[in-house]
LOBA-856848 format. One record per residue (C-alpha): x, y, z; residue number from 1; chain; residue in one letter. Coordinates in pm, 1 decimal. Each point is the difference from the previous one (the first is absolute). Layout:
REM residues N
+----------+----------+----------+-----+-----+------+
|        x |        y |        z | seq | mol | type |
+----------+----------+----------+-----+-----+------+
|        X |        Y |        Z | NUM |   A |    A |
...
+----------+----------+----------+-----+-----+------+
END
This chain:
REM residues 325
+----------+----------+----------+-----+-----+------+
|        x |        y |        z | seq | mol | type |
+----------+----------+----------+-----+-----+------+
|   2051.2 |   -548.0 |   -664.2 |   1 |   A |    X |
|      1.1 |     89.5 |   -370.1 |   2 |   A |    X |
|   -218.7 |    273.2 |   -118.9 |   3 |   A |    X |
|   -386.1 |   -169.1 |    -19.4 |   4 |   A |    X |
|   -173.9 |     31.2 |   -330.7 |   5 |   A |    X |
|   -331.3 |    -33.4 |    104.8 |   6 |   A |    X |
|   -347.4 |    143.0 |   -123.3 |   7 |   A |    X |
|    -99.9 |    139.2 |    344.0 |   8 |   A |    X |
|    261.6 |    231.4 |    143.8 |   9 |   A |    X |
|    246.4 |    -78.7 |    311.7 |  10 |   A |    X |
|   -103.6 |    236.7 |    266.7 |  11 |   A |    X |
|   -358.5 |    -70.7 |    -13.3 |  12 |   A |    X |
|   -254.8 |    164.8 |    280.5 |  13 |   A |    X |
|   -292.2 |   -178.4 |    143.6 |  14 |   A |    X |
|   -213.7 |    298.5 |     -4.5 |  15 |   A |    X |
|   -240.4 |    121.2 |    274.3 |  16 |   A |    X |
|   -326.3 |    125.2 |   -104.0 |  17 |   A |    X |
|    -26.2 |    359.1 |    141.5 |  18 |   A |    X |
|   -367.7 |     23.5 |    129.9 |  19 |   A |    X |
|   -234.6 |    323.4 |    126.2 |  20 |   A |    X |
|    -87.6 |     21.8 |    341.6 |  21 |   A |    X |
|   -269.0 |   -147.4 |    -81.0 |  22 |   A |    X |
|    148.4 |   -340.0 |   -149.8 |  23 |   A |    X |
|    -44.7 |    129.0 |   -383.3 |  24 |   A |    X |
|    290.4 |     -9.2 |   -239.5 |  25 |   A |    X |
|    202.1 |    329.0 |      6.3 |  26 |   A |    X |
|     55.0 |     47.0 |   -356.5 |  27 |   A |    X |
|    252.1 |    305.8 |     15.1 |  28 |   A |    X |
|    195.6 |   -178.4 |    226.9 |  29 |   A |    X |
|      8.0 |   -335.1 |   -136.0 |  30 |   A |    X |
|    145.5 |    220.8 |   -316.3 |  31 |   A |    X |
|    215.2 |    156.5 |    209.8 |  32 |   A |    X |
|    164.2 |   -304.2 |    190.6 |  33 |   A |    X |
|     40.0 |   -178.9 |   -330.4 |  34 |   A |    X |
|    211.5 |    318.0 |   -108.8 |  35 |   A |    X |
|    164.9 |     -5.8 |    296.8 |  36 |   A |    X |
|    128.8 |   -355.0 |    -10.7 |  37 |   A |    X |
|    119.5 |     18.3 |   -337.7 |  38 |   A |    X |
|    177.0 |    308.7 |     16.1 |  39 |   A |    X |
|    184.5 |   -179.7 |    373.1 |  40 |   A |    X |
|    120.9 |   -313.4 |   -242.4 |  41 |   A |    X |
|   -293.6 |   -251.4 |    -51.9 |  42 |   A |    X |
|     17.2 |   -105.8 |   -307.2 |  43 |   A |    X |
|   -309.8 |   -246.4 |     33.5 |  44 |   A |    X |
|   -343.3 |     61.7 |    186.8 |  45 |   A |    X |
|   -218.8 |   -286.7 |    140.6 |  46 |   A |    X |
|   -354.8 |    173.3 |     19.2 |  47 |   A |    X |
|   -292.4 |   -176.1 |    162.7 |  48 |   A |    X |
|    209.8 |   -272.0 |    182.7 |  49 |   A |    X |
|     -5.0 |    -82.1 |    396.3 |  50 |   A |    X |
|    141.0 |    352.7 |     88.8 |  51 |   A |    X |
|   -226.3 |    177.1 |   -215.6 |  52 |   A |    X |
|   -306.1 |   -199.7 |    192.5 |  53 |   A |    X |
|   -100.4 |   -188.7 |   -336.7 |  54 |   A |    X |
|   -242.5 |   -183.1 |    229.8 |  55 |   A |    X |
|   -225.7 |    289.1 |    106.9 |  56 |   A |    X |
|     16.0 |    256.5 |   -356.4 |  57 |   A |    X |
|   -258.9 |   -118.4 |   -282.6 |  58 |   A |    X |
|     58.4 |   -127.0 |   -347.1 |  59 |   A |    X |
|     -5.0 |    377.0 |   -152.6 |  60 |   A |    X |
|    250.7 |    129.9 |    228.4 |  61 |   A |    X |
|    232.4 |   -280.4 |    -75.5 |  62 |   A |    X |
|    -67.0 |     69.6 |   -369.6 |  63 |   A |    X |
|     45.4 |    379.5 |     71.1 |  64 |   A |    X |
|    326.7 |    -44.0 |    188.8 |  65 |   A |    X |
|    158.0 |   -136.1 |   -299.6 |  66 |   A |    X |
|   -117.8 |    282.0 |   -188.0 |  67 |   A |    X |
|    103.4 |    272.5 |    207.3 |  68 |   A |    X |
|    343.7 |   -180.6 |     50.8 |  69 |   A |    X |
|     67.0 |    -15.6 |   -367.6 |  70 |   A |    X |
|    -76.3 |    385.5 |    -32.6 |  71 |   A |    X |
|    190.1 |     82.6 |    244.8 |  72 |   A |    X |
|    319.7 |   -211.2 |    -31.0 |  73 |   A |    X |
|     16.6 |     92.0 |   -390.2 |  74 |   A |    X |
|    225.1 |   -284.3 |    -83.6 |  75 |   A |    X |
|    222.4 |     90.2 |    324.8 |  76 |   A |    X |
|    -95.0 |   -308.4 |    130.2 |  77 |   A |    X |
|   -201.5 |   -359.3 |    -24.1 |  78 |   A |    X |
|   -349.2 |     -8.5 |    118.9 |  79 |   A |    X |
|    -70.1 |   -352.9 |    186.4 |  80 |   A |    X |
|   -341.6 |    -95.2 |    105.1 |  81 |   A |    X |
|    -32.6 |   -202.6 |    300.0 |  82 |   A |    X |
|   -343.0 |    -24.7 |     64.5 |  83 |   A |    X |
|   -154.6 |   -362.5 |    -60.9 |  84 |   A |    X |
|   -258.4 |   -210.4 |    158.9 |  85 |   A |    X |
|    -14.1 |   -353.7 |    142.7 |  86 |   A |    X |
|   -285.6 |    -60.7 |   -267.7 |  87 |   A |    X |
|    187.9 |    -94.5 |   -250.0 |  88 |   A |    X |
|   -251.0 |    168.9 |   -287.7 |  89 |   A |    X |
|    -47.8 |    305.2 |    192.5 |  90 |   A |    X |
|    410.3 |     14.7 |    -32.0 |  91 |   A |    X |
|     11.0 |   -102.5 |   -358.3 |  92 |   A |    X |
|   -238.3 |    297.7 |    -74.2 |  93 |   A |    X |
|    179.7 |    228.5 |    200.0 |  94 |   A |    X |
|    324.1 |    -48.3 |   -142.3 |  95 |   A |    X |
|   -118.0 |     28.2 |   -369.8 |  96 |   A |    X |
|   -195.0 |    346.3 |     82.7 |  97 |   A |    X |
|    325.9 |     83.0 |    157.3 |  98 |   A |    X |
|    196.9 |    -58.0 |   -317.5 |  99 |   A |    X |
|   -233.4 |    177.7 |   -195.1 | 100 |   A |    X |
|     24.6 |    282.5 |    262.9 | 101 |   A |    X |
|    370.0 |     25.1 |    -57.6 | 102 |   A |    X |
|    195.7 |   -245.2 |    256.8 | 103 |   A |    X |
|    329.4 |    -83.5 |   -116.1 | 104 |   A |    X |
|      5.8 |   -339.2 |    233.4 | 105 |   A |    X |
|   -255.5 |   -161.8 |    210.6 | 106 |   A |    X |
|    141.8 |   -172.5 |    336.6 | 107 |   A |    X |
|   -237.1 |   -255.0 |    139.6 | 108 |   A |    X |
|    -90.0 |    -76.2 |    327.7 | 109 |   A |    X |
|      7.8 |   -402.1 |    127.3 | 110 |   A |    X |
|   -395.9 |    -30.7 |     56.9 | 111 |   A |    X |
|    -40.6 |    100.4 |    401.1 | 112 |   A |    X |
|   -296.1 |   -148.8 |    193.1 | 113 |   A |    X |
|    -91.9 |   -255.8 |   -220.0 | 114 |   A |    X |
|    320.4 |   -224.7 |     76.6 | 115 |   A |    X |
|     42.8 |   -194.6 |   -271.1 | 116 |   A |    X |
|    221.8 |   -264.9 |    -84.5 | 117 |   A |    X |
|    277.6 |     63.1 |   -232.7 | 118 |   A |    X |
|   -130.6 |   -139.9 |   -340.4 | 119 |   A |    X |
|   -239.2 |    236.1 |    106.2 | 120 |   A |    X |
|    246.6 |    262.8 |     26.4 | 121 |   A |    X |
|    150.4 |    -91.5 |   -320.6 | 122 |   A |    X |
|   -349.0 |      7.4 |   -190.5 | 123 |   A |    X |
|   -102.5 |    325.5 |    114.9 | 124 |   A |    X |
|    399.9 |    154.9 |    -88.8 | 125 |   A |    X |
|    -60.2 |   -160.8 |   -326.1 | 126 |   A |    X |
|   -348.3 |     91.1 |    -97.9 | 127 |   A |    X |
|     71.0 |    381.7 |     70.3 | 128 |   A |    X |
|    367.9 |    -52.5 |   -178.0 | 129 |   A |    X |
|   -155.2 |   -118.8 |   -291.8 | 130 |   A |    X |
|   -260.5 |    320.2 |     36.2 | 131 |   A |    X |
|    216.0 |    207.6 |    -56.0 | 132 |   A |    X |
|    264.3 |    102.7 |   -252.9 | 133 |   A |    X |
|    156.1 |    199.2 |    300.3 | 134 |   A |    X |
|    294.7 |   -108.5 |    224.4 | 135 |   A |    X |
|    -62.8 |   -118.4 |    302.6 | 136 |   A |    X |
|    168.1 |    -23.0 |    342.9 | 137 |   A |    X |
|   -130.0 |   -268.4 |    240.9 | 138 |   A |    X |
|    -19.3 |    153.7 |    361.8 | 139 |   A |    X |
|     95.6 |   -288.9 |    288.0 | 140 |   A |    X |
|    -69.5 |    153.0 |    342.9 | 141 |   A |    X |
|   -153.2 |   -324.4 |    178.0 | 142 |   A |    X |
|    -42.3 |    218.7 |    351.7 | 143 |   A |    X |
|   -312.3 |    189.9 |   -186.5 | 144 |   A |    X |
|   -145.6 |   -250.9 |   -250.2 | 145 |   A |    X |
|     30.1 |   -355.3 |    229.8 | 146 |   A |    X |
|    161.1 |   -171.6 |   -243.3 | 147 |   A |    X |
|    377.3 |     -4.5 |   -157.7 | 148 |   A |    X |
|     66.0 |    -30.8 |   -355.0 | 149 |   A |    X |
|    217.7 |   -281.6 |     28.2 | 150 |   A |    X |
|    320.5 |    -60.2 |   -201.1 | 151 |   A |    X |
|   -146.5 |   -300.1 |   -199.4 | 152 |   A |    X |
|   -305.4 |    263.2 |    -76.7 | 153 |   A |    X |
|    247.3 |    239.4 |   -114.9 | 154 |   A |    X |
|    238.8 |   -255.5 |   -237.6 | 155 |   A |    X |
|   -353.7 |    -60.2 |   -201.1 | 156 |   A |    X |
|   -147.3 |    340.2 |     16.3 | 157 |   A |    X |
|    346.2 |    151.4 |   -121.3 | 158 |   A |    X |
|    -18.9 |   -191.7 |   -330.4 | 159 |   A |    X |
|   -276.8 |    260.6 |   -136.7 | 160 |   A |    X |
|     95.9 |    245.6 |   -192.0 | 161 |   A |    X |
|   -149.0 |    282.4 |    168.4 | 162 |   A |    X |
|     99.7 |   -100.3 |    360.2 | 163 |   A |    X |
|    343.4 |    182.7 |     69.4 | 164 |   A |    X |
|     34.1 |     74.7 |    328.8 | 165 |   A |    X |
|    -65.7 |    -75.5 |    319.9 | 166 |   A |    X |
|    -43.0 |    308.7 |    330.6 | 167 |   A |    X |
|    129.8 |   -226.5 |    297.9 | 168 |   A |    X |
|   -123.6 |     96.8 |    320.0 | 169 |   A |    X |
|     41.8 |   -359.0 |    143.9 | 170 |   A |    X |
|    362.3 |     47.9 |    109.2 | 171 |   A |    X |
|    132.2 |   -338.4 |    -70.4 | 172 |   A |    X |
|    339.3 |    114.7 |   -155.7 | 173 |   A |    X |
|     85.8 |   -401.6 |    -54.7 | 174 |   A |    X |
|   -302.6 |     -5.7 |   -216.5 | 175 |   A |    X |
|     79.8 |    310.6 |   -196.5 | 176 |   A |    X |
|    351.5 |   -126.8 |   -110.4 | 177 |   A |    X |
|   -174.2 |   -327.6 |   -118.1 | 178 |   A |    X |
|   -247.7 |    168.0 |   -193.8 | 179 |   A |    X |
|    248.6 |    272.5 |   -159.4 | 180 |   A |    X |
|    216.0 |   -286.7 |    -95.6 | 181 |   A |    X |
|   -263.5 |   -214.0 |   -200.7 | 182 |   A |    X |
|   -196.7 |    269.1 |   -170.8 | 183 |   A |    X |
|      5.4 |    314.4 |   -135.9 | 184 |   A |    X |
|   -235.3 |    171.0 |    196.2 | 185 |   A |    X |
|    126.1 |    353.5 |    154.1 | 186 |   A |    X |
|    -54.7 |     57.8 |    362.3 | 187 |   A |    X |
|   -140.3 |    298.2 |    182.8 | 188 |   A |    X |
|     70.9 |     19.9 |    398.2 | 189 |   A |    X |
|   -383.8 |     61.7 |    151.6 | 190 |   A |    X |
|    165.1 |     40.8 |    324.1 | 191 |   A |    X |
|    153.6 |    338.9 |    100.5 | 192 |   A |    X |
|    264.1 |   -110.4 |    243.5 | 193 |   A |    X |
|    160.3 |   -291.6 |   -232.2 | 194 |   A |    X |
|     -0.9 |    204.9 |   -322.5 | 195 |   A |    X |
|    390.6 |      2.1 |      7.7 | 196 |   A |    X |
|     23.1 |   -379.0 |     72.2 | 197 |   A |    X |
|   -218.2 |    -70.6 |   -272.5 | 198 |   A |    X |
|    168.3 |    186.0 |   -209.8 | 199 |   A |    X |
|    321.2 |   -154.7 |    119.5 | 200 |   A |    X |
|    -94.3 |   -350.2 |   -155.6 | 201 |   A |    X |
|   -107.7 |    135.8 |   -294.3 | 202 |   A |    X |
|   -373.7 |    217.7 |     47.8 | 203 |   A |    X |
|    -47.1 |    222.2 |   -246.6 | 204 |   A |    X |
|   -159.5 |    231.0 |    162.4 | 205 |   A |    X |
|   -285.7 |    128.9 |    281.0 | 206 |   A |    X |
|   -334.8 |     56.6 |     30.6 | 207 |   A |    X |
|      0.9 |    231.4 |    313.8 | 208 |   A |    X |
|   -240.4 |    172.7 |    241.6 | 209 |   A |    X |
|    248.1 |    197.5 |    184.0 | 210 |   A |    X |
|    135.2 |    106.2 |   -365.5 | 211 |   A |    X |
|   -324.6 |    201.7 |     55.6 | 212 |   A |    X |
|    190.4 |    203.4 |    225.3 | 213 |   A |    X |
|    362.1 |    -27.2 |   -106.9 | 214 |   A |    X |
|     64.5 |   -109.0 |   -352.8 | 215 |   A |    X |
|    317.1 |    179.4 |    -35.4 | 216 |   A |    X |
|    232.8 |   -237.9 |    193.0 | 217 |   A |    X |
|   -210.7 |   -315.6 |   -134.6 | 218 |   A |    X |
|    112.0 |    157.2 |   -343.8 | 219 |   A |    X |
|    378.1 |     46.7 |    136.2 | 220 |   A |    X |
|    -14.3 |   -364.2 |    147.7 | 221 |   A |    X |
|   -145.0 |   -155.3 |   -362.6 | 222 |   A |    X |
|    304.7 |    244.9 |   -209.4 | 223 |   A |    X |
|    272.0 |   -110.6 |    249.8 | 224 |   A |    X |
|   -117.3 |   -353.0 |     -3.8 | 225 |   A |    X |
|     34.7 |     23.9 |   -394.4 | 226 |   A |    X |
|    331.7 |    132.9 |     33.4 | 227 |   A |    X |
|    144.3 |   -237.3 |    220.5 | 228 |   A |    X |
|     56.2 |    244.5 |    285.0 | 229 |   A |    X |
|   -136.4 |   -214.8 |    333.6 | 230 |   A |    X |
|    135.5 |    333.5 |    210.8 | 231 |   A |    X |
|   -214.0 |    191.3 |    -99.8 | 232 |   A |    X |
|   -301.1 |   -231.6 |    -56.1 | 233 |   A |    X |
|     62.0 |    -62.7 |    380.1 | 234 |   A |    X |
|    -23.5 |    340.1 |    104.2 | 235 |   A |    X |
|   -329.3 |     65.9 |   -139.9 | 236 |   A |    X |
|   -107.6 |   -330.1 |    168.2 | 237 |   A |    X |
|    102.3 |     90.7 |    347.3 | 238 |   A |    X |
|   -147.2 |    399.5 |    -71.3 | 239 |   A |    X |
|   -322.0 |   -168.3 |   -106.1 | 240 |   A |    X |
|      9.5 |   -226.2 |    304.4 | 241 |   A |    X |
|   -245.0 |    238.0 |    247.8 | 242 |   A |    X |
|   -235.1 |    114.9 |   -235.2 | 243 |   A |    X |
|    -66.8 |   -366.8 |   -111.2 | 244 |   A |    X |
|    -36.0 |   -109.3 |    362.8 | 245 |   A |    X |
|   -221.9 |    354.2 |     48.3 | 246 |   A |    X |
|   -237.4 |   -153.6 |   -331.2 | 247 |   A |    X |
|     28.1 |   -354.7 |    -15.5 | 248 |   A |    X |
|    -72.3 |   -126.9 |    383.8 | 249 |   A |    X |
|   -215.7 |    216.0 |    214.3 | 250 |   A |    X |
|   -359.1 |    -18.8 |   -196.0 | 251 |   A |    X |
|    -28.9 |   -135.0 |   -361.3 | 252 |   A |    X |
|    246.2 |    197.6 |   -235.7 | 253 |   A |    X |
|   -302.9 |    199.6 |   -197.5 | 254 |   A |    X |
|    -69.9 |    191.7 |    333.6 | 255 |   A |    X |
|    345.8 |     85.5 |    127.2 | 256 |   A |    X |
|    107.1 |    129.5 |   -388.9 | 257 |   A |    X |
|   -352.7 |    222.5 |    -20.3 | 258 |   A |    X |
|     49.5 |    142.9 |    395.6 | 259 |   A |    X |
|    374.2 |     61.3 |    -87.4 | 260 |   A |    X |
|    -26.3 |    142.6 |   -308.8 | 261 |   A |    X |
|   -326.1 |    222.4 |    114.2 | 262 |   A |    X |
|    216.1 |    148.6 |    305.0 | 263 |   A |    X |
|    278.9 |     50.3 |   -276.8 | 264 |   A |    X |
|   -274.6 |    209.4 |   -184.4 | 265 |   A |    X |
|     28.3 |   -223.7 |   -312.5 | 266 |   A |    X |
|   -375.6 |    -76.2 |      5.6 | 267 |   A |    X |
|   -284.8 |    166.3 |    128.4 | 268 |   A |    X |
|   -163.9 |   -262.8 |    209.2 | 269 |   A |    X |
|    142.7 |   -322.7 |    216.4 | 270 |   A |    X |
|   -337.0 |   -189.5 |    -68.7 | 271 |   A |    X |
|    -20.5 |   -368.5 |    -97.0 | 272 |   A |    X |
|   -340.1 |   -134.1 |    -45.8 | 273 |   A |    X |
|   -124.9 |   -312.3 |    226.2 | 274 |   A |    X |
|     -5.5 |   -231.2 |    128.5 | 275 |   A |    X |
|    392.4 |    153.8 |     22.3 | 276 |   A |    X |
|     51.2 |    315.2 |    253.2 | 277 |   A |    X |
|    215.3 |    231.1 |     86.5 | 278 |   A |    X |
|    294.0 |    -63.1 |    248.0 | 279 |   A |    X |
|   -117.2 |     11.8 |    362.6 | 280 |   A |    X |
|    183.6 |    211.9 |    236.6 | 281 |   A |    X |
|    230.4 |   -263.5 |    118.1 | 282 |   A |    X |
|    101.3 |   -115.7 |   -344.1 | 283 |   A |    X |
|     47.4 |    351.5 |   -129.2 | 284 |   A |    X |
|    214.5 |    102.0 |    275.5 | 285 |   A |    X |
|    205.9 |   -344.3 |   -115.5 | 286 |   A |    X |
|      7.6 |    144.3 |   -328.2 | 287 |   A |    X |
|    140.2 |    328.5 |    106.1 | 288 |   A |    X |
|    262.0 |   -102.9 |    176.6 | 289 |   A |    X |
|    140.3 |   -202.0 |   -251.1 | 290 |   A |    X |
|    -67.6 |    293.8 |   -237.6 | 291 |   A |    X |
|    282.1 |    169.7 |    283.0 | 292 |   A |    X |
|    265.1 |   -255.9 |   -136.5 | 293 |   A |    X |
|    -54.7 |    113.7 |   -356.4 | 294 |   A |    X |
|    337.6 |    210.7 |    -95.5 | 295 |   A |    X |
|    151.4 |     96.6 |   -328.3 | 296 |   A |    X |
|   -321.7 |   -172.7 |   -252.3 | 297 |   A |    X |
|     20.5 |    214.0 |   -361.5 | 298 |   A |    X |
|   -305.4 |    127.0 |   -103.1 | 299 |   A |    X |
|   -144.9 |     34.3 |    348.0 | 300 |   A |    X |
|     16.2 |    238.3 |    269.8 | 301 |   A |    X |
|   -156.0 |    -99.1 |    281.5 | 302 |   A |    X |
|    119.5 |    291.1 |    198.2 | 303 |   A |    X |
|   -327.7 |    126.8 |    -97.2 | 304 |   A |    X |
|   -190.9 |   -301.1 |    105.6 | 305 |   A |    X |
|   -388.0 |     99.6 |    161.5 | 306 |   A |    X |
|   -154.1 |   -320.7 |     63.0 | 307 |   A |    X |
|   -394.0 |     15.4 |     58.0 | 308 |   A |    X |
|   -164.1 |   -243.0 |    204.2 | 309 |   A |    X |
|   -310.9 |    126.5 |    -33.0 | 310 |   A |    X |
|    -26.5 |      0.7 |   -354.8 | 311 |   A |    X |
|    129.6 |   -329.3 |      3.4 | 312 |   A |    X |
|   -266.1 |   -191.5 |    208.7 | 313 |   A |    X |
|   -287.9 |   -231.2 |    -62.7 | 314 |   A |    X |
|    -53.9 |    -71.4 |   -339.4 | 315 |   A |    X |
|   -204.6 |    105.9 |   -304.8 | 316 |   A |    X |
|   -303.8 |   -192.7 |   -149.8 | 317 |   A |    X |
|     21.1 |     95.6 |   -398.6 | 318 |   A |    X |
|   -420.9 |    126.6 |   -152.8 | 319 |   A |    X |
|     46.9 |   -326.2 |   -254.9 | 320 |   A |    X |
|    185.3 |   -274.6 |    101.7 | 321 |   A |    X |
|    204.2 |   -253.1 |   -158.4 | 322 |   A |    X |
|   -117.2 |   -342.8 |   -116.1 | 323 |   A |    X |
|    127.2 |   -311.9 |   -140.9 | 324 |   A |    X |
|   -232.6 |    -15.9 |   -311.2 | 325 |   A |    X |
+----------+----------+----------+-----+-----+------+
END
């Protein structure tokens, strides 16, 4: 794959949202996490998306995540929001506070719950497109929403200007080929164990949760890939291998990355807010033995790995909570 010109960044992290015990944003630590990701080889950040529990923070911490992001990455790296709505005017609004609050790119969301049908689709990608002077990544990932953005959908959406990319987490390879070959959209891999497949047919880049973790060899992966060097793209693959597995299929990826990175000491609590929880003993003792098979991952030692259970469990109800309008 030739070097990607793109306006968002390669290695890009679907952030979590570091919480209190007590379910409230963690300001110091969202600060920093973001300095910690950058400084590992993101080059892109995806605040307020699925990872960073978009559905359970409120309009002014959305706003205030993009703010704090662009402080603290300093030009280091692209600040993505992620956070829309399946009201299509509550996402519109969003999205233009977000530009004014300093987003570099705005990724949106097919609408979840409402199920629509795909002109439906297309009117709400198109209405917020034409919002905004932003660009914007369409994020696919059928398994949370109900509904697929389907290749037809994508042809038409594709033609606006703003619309350049797409974050797959559909997996239908076939599909990504056919799209990559009859439009110029860029593609982001939104699934952590295919990122080097994608990129193989032609991704340009990720938008990871385990990158919350381990950006380092996602960055080696995305450079090698570049350079033509499959080796060594493939060994960063296979090293990544556990610690996807320990993130990606035990509990929902937000609370595997916050109880691993807690018992790494990276942030100061494991909370998530509900109606997500903490791991339960059975699924945390499946995430620490896969944590076992992690050797040889740069940036990370988990030598010094002190999971906490305890801190972990239940979850946190926020003292204002989140709304669609």
């Amino acid at each position: 794959m030739a070097l990607v010109q793109n306006p968002f960044g390669q290695v890009l992290v679907a952030l979590v949202t570091p919480f209190t015990s007590d379910g409230e944003v963690a300001w110091d630590d969202v600060e920093k996490h973001i300095d910690d990701v950058i400084n590992a080889g993101a080059d892109g950040i995806v605040v307020t998306g699925t990872t960073g529990e978009t559905s359970t923070l409120t309009d002014a911490e959305k706003l205030r995540l993009v703010e704090v992001g662009k402080s603290v990455a300093a030009g280091r790296a692209k600040i993505i929001t992620g956070g829309g709505s399946n009201e299509t005017a509550h996402a519109i609004e969003l999205y233009r506070a977000s530009e004014r609050a300093g987003a570099d790119g705005v990724m949106i969301v097919t609408p979840y719950y409402n199920k629509p049908t795909q002109a439906g689709i297309l009117t709400h990608f198109r209405m917020i497109a034409d919002a905004t002077d932003l660009p914007v990544i369409l994020y696919d990932i059928p398994g949370r929403t109900g509904v697929p953005i389907r290749y037809e959908t994508i042809l038409r959406v594709a033609k606006h200007p703003n619309v350049i990319a797409v974050k797959d987490a559909k997996g239908d390879f076939s599909e990504v080929s056919r799209v990559l070959n009859q439009t110029d959209l860029l593609y982001f891999s939104g699934d952590d164990a295919n990122v080097l497949p994608h990129l193989s047919i032609g991704a340009s880049g990720l938008i990871g949760v385990t990158a919350n973790i381990a950006a380092t060899p996602y960055r080696q992966m995305i450079d090698a890939v570049n350079a033509g060097d499959l080796a060594t793209a493939t060994a960063a693959h296979k090293r990544l291998e556990p610690l996807v597995r320990a993130v990606m299929t035990h509990v929902p990826g937000t609370v595997a990355a916050k109880y691993i990175l807690h018992g790494l000491g990276r942030i100061s609590s494991p909370r998530v807010r509900l109606p997500l929880v903490g791991p339960e003993e059975w699924e945390a003792a499946h995430i620490e033995d896969e944590i076992d098979l992690v050797a040889d991952i740069p940036g990370v030692d988990f030598s010094n790995f002190r999971p906490d259970r305890n801190a972990a469990a239940g979850g946190a109800l926020p003292k204002v909570h989140g709304t669609t309008r």
